[in-house]
C-alpha positions as CSV (number, residue, x, y, z in Angstrom):
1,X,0.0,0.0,0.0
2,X,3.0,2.4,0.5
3,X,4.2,1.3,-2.6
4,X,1.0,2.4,-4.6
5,X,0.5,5.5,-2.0
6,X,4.2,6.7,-3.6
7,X,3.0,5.8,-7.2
8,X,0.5,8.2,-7.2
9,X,2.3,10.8,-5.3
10,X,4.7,10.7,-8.7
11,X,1.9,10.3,-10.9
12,X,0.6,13.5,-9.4
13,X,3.9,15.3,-8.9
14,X,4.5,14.3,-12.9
15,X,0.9,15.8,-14.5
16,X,1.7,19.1,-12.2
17,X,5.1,19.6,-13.1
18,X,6.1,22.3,-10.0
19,X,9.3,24.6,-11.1
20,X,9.2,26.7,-8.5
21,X,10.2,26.6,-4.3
22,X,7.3,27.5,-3.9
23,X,5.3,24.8,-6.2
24,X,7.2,22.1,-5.2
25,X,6.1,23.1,-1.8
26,X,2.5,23.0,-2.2
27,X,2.9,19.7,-4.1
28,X,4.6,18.0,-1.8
29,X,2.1,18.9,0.8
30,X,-0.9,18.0,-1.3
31,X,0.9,14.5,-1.8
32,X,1.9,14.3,2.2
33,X,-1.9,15.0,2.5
34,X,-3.1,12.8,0.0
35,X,-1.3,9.8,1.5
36,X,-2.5,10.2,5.4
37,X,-5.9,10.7,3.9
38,X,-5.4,6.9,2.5
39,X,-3.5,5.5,4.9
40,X,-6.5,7.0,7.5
41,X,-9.3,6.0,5.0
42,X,-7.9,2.4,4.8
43,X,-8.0,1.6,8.7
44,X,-11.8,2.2,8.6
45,X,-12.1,-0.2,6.0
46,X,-13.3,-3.9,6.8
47,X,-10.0,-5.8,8.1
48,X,-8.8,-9.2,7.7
49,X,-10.4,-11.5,10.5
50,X,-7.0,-13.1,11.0
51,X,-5.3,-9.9,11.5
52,X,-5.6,-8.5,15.5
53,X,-6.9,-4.9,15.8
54,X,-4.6,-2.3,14.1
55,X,-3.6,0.8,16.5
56,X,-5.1,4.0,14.4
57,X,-1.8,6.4,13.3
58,X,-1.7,9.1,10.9
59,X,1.6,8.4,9.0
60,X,2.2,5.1,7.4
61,X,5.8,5.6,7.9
62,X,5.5,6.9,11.4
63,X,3.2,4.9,12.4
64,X,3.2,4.8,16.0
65,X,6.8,5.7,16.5
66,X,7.1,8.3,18.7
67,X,4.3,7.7,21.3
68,X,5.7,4.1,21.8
69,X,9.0,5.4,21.8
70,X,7.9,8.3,24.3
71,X,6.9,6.1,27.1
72,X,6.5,2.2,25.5
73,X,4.6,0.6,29.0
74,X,2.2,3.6,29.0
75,X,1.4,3.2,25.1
76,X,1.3,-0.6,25.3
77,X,-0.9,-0.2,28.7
78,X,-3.6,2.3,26.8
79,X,-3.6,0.4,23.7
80,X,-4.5,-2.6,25.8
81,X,-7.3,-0.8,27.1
82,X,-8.6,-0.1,23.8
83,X,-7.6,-3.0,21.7
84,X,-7.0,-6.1,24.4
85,X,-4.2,-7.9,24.8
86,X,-3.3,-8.5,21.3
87,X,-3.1,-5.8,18.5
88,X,-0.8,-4.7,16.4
89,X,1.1,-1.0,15.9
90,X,3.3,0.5,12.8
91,X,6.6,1.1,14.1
92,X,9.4,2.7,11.4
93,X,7.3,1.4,9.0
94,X,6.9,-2.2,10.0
95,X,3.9,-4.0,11.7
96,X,4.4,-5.3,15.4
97,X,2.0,-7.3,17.2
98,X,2.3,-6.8,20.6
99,X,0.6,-9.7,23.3
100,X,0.2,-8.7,26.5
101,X,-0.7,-10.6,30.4
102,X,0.4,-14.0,31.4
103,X,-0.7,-15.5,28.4
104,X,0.8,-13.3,25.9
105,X,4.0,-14.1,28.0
106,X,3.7,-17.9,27.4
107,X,3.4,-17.4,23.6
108,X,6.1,-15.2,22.9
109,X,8.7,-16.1,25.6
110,X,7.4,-20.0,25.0
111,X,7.3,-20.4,21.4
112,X,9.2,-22.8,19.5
113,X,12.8,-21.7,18.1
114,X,11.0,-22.9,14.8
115,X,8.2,-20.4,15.4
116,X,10.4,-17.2,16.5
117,X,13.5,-15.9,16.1
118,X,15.3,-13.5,18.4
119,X,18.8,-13.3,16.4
120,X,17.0,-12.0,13.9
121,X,15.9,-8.7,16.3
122,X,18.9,-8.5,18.2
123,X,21.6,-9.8,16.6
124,X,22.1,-6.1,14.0
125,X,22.0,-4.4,17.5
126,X,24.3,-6.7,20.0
127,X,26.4,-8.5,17.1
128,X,28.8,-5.1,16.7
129,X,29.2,-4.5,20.1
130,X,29.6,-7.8,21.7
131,X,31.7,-9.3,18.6
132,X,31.2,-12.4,16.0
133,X,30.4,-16.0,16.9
134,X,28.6,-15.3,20.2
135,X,24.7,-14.7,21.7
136,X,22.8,-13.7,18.8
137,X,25.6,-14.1,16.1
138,X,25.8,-18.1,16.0
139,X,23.5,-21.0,15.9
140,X,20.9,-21.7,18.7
141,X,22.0,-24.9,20.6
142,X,25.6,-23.2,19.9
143,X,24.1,-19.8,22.6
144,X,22.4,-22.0,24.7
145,X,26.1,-24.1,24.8
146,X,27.9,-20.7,25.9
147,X,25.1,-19.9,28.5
148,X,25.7,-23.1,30.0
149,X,29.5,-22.0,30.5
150,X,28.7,-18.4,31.9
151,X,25.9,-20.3,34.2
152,X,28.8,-22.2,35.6
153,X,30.3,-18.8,36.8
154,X,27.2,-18.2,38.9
155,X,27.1,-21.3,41.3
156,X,26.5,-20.8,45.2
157,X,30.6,-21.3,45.4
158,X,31.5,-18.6,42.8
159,X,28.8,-16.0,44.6
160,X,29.8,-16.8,48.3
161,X,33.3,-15.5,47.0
162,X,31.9,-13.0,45.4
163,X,29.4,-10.8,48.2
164,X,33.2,-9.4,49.8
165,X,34.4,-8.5,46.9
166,X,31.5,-6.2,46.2
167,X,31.3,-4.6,49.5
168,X,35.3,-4.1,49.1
169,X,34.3,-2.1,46.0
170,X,31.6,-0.3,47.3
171,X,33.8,0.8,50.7
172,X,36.3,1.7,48.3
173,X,33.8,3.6,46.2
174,X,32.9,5.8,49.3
175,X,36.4,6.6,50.5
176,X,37.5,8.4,46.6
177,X,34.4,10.0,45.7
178,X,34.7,13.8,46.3
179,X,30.9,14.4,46.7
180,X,30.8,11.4,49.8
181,X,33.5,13.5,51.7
182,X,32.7,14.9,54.6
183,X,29.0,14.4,56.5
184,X,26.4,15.2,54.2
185,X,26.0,16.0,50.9
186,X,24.2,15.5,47.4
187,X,24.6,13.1,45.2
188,X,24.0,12.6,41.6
189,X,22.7,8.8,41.6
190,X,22.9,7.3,37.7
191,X,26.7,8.4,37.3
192,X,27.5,6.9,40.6
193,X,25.6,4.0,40.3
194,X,27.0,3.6,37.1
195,X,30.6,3.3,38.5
196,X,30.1,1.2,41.6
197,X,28.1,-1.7,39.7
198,X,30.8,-1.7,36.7
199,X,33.6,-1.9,39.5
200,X,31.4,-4.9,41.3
201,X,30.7,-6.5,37.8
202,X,34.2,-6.4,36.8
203,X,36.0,-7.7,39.6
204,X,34.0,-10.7,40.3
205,X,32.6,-11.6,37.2
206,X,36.0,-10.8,35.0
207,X,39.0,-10.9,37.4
208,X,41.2,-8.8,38.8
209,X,43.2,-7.7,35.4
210,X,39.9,-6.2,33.9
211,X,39.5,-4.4,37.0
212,X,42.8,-2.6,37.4
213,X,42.1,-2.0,34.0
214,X,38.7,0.1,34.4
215,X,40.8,3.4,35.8
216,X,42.2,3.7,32.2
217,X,41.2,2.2,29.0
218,X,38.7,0.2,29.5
219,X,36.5,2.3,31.5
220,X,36.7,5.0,27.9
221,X,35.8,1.6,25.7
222,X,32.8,0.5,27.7
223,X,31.5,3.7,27.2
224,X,31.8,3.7,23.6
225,X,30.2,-0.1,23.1
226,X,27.1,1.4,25.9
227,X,26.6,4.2,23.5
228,X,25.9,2.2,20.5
229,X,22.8,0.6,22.2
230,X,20.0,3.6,20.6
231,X,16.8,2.1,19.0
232,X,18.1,3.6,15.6
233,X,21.0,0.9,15.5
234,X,18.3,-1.7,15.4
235,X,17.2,-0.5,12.0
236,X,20.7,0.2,10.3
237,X,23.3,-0.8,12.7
238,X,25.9,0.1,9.7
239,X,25.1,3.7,9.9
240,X,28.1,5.9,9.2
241,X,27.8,8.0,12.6
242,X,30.3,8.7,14.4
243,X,29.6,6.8,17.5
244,X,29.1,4.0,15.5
245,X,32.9,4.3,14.4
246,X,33.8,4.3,17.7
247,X,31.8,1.4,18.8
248,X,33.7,-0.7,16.4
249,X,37.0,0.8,17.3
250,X,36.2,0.1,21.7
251,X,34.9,-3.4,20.1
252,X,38.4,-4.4,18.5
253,X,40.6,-2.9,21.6
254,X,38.3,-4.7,24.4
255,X,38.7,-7.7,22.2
256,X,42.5,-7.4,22.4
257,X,42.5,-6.6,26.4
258,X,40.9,-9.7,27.0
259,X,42.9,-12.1,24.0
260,X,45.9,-10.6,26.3
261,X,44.9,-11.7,29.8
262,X,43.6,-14.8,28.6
263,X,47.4,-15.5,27.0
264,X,48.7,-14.3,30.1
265,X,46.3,-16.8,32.2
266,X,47.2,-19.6,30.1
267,X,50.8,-19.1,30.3
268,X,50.7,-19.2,34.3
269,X,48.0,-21.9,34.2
270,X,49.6,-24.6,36.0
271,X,49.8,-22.4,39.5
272,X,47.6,-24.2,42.0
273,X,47.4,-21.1,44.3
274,X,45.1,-19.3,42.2
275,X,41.3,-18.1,42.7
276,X,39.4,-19.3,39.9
277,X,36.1,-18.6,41.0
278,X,35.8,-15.7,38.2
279,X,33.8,-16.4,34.9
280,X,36.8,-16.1,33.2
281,X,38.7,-19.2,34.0
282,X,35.0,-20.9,33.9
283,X,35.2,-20.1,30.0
284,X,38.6,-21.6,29.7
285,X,37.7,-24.4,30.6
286,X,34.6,-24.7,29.0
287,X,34.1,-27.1,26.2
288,X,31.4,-27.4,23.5
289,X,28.8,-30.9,23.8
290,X,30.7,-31.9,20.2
291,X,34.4,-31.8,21.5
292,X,35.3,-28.2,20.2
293,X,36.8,-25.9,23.1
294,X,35.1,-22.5,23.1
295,X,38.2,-20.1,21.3
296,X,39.6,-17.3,23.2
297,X,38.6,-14.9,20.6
298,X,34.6,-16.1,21.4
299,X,35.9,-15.7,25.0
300,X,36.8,-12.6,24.3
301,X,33.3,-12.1,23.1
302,X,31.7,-13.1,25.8
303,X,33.4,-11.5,28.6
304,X,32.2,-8.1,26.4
305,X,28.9,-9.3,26.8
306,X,28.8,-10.3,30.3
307,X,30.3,-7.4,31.4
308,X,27.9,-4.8,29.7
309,X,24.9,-7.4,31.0
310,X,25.9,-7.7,34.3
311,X,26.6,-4.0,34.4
312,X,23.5,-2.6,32.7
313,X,20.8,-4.1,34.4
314,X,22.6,-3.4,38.0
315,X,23.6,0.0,37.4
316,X,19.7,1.3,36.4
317,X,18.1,-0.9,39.3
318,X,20.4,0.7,42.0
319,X,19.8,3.7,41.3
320,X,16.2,3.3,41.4
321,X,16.8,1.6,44.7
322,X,18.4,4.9,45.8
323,X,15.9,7.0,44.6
324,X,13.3,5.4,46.3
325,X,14.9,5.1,49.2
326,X,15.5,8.6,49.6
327,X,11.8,9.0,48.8
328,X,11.1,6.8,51.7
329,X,13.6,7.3,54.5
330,X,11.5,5.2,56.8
331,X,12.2,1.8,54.2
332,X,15.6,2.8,54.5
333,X,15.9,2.9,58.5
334,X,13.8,-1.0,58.3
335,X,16.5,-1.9,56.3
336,X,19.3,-0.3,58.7
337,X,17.6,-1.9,61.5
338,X,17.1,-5.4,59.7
339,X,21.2,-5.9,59.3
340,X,21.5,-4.5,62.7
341,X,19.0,-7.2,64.2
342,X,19.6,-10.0,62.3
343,X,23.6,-9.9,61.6
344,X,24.8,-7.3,64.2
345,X,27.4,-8.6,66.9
346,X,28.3,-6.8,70.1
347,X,27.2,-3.5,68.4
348,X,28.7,-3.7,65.7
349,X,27.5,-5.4,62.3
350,X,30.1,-7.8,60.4
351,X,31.9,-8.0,57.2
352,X,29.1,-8.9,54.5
353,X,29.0,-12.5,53.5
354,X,27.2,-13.9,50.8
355,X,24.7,-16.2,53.8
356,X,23.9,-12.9,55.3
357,X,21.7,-12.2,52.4
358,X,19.2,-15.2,53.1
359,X,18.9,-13.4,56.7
360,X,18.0,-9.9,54.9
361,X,14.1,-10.7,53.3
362,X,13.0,-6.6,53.5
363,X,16.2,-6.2,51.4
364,X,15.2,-8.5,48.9
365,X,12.0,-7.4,49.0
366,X,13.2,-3.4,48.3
367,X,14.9,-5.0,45.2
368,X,12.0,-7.4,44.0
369,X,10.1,-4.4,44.2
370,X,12.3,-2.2,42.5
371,X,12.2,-4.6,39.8
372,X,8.8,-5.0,38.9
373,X,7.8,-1.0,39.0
374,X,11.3,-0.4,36.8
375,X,12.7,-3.5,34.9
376,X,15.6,-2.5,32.9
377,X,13.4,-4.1,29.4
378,X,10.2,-2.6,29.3
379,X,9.8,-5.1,25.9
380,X,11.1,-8.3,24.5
381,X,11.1,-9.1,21.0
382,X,11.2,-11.9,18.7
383,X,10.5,-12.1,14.4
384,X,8.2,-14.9,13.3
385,X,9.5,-17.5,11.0
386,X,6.3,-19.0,10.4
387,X,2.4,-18.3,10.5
388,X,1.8,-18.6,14.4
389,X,-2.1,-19.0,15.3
390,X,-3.3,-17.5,18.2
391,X,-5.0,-20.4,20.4
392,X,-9.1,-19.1,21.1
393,X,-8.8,-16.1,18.0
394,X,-8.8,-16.1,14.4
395,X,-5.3,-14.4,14.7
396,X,-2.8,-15.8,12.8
397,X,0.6,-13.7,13.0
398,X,2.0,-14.1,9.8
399,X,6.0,-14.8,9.0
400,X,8.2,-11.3,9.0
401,X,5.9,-9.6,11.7
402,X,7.9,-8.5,14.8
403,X,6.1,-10.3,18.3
404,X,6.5,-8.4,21.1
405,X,5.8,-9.1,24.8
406,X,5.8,-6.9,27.3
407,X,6.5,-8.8,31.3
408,X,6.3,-5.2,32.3
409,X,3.2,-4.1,31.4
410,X,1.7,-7.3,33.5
411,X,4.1,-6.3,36.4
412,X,1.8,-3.5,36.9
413,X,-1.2,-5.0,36.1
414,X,-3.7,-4.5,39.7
415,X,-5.2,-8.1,38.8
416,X,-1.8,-9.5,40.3
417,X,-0.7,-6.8,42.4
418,X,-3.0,-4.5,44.0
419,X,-2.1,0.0,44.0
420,X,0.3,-1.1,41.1
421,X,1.9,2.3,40.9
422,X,2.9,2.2,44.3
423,X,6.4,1.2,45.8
424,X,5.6,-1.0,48.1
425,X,8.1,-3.6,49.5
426,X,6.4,-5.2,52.0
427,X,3.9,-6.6,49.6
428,X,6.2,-9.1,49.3
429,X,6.1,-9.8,52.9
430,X,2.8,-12.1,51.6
431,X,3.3,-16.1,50.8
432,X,0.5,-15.8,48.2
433,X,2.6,-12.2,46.2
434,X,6.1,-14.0,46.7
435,X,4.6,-17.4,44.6
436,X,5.3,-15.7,41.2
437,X,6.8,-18.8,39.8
438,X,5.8,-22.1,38.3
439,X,7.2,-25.4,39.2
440,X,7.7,-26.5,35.8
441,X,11.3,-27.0,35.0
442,X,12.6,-27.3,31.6
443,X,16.4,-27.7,30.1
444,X,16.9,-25.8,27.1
445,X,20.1,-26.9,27.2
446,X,22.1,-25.1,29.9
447,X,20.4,-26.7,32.5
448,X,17.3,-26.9,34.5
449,X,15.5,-23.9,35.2
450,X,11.7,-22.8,35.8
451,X,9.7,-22.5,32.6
452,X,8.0,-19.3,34.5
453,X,6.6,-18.0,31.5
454,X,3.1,-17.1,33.1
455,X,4.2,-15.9,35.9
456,X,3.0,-12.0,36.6
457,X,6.5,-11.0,37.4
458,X,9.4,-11.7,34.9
459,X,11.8,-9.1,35.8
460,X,15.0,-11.4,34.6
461,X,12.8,-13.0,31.0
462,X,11.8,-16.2,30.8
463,X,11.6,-19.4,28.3
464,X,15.2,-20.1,26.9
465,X,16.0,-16.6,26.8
466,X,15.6,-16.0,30.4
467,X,18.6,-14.1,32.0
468,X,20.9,-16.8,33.6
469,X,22.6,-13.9,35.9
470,X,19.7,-13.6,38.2
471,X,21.2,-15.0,41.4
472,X,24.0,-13.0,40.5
473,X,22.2,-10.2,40.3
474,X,20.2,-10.1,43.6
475,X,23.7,-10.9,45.0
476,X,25.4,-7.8,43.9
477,X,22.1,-5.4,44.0
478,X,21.6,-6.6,47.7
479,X,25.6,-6.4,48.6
480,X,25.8,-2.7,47.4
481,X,22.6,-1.6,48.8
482,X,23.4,-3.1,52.1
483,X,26.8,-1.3,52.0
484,X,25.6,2.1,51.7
485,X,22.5,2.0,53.9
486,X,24.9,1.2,56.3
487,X,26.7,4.0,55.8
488,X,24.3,6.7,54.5
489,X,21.2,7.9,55.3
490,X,19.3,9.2,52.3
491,X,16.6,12.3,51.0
492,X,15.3,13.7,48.5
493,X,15.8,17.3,47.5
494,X,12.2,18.7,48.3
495,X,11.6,16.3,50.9
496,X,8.8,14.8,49.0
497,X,8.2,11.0,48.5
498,X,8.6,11.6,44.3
499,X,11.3,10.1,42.1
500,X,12.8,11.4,38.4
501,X,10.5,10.2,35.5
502,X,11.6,7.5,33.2
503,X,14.3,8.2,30.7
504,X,12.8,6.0,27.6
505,X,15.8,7.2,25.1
506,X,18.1,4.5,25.4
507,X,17.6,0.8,25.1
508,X,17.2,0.7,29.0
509,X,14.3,2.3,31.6
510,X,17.0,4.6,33.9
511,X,16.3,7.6,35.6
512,X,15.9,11.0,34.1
513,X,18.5,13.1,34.8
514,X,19.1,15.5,37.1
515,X,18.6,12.5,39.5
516,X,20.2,14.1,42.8
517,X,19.2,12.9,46.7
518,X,20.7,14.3,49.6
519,X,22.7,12.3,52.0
520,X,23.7,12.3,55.6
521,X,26.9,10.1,57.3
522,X,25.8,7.3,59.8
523,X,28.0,6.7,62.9
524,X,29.6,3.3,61.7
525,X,31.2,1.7,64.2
């Protein structure tokens, strides 16, 4: 229809024959005209029964591009409201079907690798920043091999190491960051959260050389990869821009720092002395189900990707975490006064170790809650590879068409958790809100895990897909927060219990900027 809408936009343009600025003007915007007027007259006309209800837009370009793009839970949520859970939006010129609640969950995050294709989405995106041969750049049982190896980095072992190093980081944090001196202060939340959870990510998940690393070079290089994650690199990834140029220049150096510490690892690999609870030396000794041992160079690869994943999704919920903390001092003094009743000693509370956590259920709770009002994915995509019907409609979702599913959307849905919009930890002090999981466990071949793909609350995914780092995460998100609670008391500017809007810009839901709290010293003995 585009293609005819254009035709006679020429046609027209042809018979006129404008000379002037001023004509051409004037015919353009009788054509511009002339094609909303179709594109508006042909939504009111009878639609295809297999087709689900098509959100009305102006543009057939356009589409619904920028109010999806403005604030995508809000658009999904009021087209829902509309339309039901399943219709279908023009986005840069192409058709998405979005299926929302549990059951649109279970159909996108469920669906057969046969059925729909994620590589296909993602892969232009992560495929230049995270480097050939790995995630979305190589065959399916081939990703779910190299999740297998990063999943053995995340064992109960590897993160009982692990809770110590991040509090080291954290302490360390607070002693060289000019705006923590003295006894109270401000503090700009994103840019320090930022900094703390690449610290924590890198020196537990990637070693110590990657960390003493992060002061210099490769602190400058993950910033170039981080910027090339904008919605317009899903459409044409090979754009000349210029931070496109330098995302392929960070690519090839962090490439090289790893190849290097991986030769030097190898070199000294007989030592028996060593700590080899980081991923690192879990990928070097990893070896594909037909014989092949995973190369350094897709090593390489995947230490990019784990740090930028382990890093992303940590660095926006913290800050959130902070936010709303300051906006409710009285969660943050429960949480001062849990550590203090439950791990204190003599007075004084310990050095943070990773069974502490299990004795620390409001803190989970503050970051279970944090979760579900601000996931870092507000919307998870897949491109069908063959008709799909809908089971109960007359839908059938037709190969090409982007599938979209939004765990976010049902995360504030009232029919699962009542006063949505509120932040409210202690919901989850219920049995009956805290049984957000199936039992149903599946092995899509890096080991067993719950299929939880109609669960209300799928902050990490679900379905092969499904983040493997989630114990990690809780780990590190409850290790930092429990560091600087005890240490800080925190408030927002105006007093008030409100936090920054949602920054929908990038490819993650962070905080708007400014994003500043105030902060007052604790008596730490």
């Amino acid at each position: 229809m585009a293609g005819l809408e254009q035709s006679r936009l020429v046609q027209l343009l042809a018979v006129a024959k404008p000379t002037t600025a001023g004509e051409w003007a004037v015919a353009l915007t009788a054509g511009l005209v002339l094609i909303t007027a179709i594109n508006v007259l042909r939504q009111f006309l009878p639609q295809d029964k297999s087709e689900p209800p098509l959100v009305f837009h102006w543009f057939p370009l356009i589409g619904s591009t920028v109010t999806y793009g403005k604030d995508p839970p809000r658009f999904l949520m009021q087209c829902r409201e509309k339309y039901g859970d399943i219709f279908t939006f023009v986005m840069l010129g192409r058709k998405t079907t979005a299926y929302l609640g549990t059951t649109g969950n279970e159909f996108v995050l469920n669906a057969k690798v046969a059925d729909l294709n994620a590589e296909e989405v993602y892969g232009p995106l992560c495929t230049p920043v995270f480097g050939r041969g790995v995630i979305y750049d190589c065959e399916g049982w081939r990703f779910m091999e190299q999740k297998r190896f990063m999943k053995a980095g995340f064992t109960n072992a590897a993160l009982s190491s692990h809770v110590r190093l991040m509090e080291d980081e954290v302490l360390d944090y607070i002693k060289s960051e000019p705006s923590l001196k003295g006894n109270q202060g401000t503090l700009d939340v994103p840019p320090s959260m930022a900094q703390i959870t690449i610290f924590t990510a890198s020196r537990t998940l990637q070693g110590p050389e990657v960390r003493s690393k992060l002061s210099h070079e490769v602190a400058e290089l993950y910033h170039d990869l981080d910027m090339a994650f904008q919605p317009i690199n899903f459409i044409i990834p090979w754009a000349p821009l210029p931070r496109n140029r330098r995302r392929d220049i960070a690519q090839a150096k962090m490439r090289d720092v790893y190849l290097s510490i991986i030769k030097d690892r190898r070199q000294r690999e007989a030592s028996t002395d060593e700590d080899r609870s980081d991923m690192l030396w879990a990928l070097m000794e990893a070896v594909y189900k037909d014989g092949a041992a995973i190369s350094d160079v897709e090593i390489a690869h995947l230490m990019i990707a784990l740090l930028m994943a382990g890093q992303h999704t940590a660095s926006s919920t913290s800050s959130w975490i902070i936010l709303r903390l300051a906006s409710r001092p009285d969660i943050a003094e429960e949480l001062y006064d849990e550590q203090v009743r439950n791990l204190g000693r003599d007075g004084a509370l310990p050095r943070l170790e990773f069974a502490h956590l299990d004795k620390l259920p409001l803190l989970r709770a503050v970051v279970k809650e944090t979760l579900r009002l601000h996931s870092s994915i507000h919307s998870i995509m897949r491109r069908v590879t063959r008709p799909m019907s809908v089971p109960g409609t007359d839908y059938i979702i037709p190969p090409g068409r982007t599938l979209l599913a939004s765990p976010s959307v049902v995360q504030q849905d009232a029919r699962y958790f009542p006063n949505p919009e509120e932040w409210d930890p202690h919901r989850w002090d219920s049995p009956s809100t805290d049984q957000h999981d199936d039992d149903e466990m599946v092995d899509y071949g890096f080991g067993a895990i719950s299929k939880g793909t109609r669960s209300p609350y799928l902050p990490f995914g679900a379905g092969r897909h499904r983040c493997i780092g989630e114990h990690y995460a809780y780990a590190n998100l409850m290790a930092i927060i429990a560091t600087l609670v005890r240490h800080f008391r925190f408030g927002t500017m105006d007093g008030s219990r409100t936090v920054p809007p949602t920054d929908f810009t990038s490819m993650f839901s962070v905080p708007s900027r400014p994003a500043v709290v105030r902060w007052e010293r604790r008596e730490v003995e």
